[in-house]
One Martini backbone bead per residue (centre of mass of N, CA, C, O) as a GRO file, in nm:
protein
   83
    1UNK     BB    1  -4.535   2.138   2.125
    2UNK     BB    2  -4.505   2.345   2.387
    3UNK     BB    3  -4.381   2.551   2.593
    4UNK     BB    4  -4.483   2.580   2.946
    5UNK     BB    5  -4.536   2.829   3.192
    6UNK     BB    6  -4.575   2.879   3.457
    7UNK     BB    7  -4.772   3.074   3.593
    8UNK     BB    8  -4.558   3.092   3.894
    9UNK     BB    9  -4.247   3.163   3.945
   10UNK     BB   10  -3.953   3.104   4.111
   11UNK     BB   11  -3.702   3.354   4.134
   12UNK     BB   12  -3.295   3.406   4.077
   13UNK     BB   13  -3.297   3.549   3.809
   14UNK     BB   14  -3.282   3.819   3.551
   15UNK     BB   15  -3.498   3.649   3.383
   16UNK     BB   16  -3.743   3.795   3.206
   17UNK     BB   17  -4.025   3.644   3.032
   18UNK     BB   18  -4.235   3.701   2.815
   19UNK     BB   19  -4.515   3.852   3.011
   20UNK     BB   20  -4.339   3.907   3.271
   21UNK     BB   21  -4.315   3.982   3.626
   22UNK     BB   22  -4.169   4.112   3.901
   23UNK     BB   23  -4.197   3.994   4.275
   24UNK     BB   24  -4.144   4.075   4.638
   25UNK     BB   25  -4.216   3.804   4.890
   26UNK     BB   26  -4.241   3.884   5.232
   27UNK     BB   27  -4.131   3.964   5.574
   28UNK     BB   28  -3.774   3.906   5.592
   29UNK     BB   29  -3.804   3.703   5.321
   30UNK     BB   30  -3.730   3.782   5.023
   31UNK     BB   31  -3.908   3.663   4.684
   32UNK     BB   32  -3.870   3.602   4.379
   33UNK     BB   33  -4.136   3.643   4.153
   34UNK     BB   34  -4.320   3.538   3.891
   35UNK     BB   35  -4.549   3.692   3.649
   36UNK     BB   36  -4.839   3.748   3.486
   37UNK     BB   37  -4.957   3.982   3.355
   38UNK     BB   38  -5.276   3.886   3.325
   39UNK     BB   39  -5.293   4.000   3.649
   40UNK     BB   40  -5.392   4.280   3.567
   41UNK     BB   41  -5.689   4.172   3.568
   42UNK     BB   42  -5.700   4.103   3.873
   43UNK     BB   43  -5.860   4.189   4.203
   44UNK     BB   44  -5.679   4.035   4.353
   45UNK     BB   45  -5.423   4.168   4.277
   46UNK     BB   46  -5.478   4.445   4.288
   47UNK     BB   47  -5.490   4.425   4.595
   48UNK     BB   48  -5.188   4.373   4.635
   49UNK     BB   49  -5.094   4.666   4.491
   50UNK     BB   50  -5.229   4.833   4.723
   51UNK     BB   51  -5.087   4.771   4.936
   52UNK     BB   52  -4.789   4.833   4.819
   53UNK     BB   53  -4.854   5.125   4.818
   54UNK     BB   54  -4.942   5.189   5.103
   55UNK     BB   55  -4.637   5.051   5.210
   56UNK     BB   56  -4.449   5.219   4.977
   57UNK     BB   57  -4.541   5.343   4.722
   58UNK     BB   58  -4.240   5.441   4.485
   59UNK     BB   59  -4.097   5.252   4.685
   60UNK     BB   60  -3.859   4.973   4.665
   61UNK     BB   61  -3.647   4.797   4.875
   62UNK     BB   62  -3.553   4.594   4.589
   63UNK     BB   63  -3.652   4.755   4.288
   64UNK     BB   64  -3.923   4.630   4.292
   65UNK     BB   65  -4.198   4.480   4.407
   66UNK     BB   66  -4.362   4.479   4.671
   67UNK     BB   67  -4.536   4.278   4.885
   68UNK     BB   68  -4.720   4.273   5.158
   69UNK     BB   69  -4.640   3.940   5.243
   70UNK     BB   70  -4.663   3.621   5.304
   71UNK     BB   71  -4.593   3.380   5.077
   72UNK     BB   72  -4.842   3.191   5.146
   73UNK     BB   73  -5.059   3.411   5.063
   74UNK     BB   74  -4.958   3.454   4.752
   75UNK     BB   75  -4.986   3.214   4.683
   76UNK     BB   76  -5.280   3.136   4.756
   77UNK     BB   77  -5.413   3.401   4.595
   78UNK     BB   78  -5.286   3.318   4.286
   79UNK     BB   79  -5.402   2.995   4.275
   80UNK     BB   80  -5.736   3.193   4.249
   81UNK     BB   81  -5.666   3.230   3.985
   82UNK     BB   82  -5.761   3.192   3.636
   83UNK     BB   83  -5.506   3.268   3.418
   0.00000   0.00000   0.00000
């Protein structure tokens, strides 16, 4: 039986284990957590993307990606993800 990494962990070190990308998320305390590749084929964090696009560009001033939202709201839409 081996290590399962949460669906999602809030992450202080810049180790990224292989799988996941960092996003930086909150409203004016940000705060990086890990995300499995795998959500980038669901609609509902697409639409997380789409937001940052739009309110960012392709400058994130945090140096990843940034989602602006909540973090309530992000963890919120991440639990129903099914992934």
């Amino acid at each position: 039986m081996g290590f399962q990494f949460p669906r999602i962990a809030y992450s202080k070190t810049s180790d990224i284990p292989k799988g996941y990308f960092a996003v930086y998320v909150g409203e004016s305390q940000k705060k990086r957590f890990l995300v499995p590749i795998s959500y980038l084929n669901e609609p509902l964090f697409l639409d997380l993307l789409s937001q940052a696009e739009e309110e960012f560009g392709y400058y994130h001033p945090m140096g990843g990606i940034t989602i602006p939202c909540s973090e309530d709201t992000f963890l919120d839409i991440t639990s129903h993800l099914s992934v």
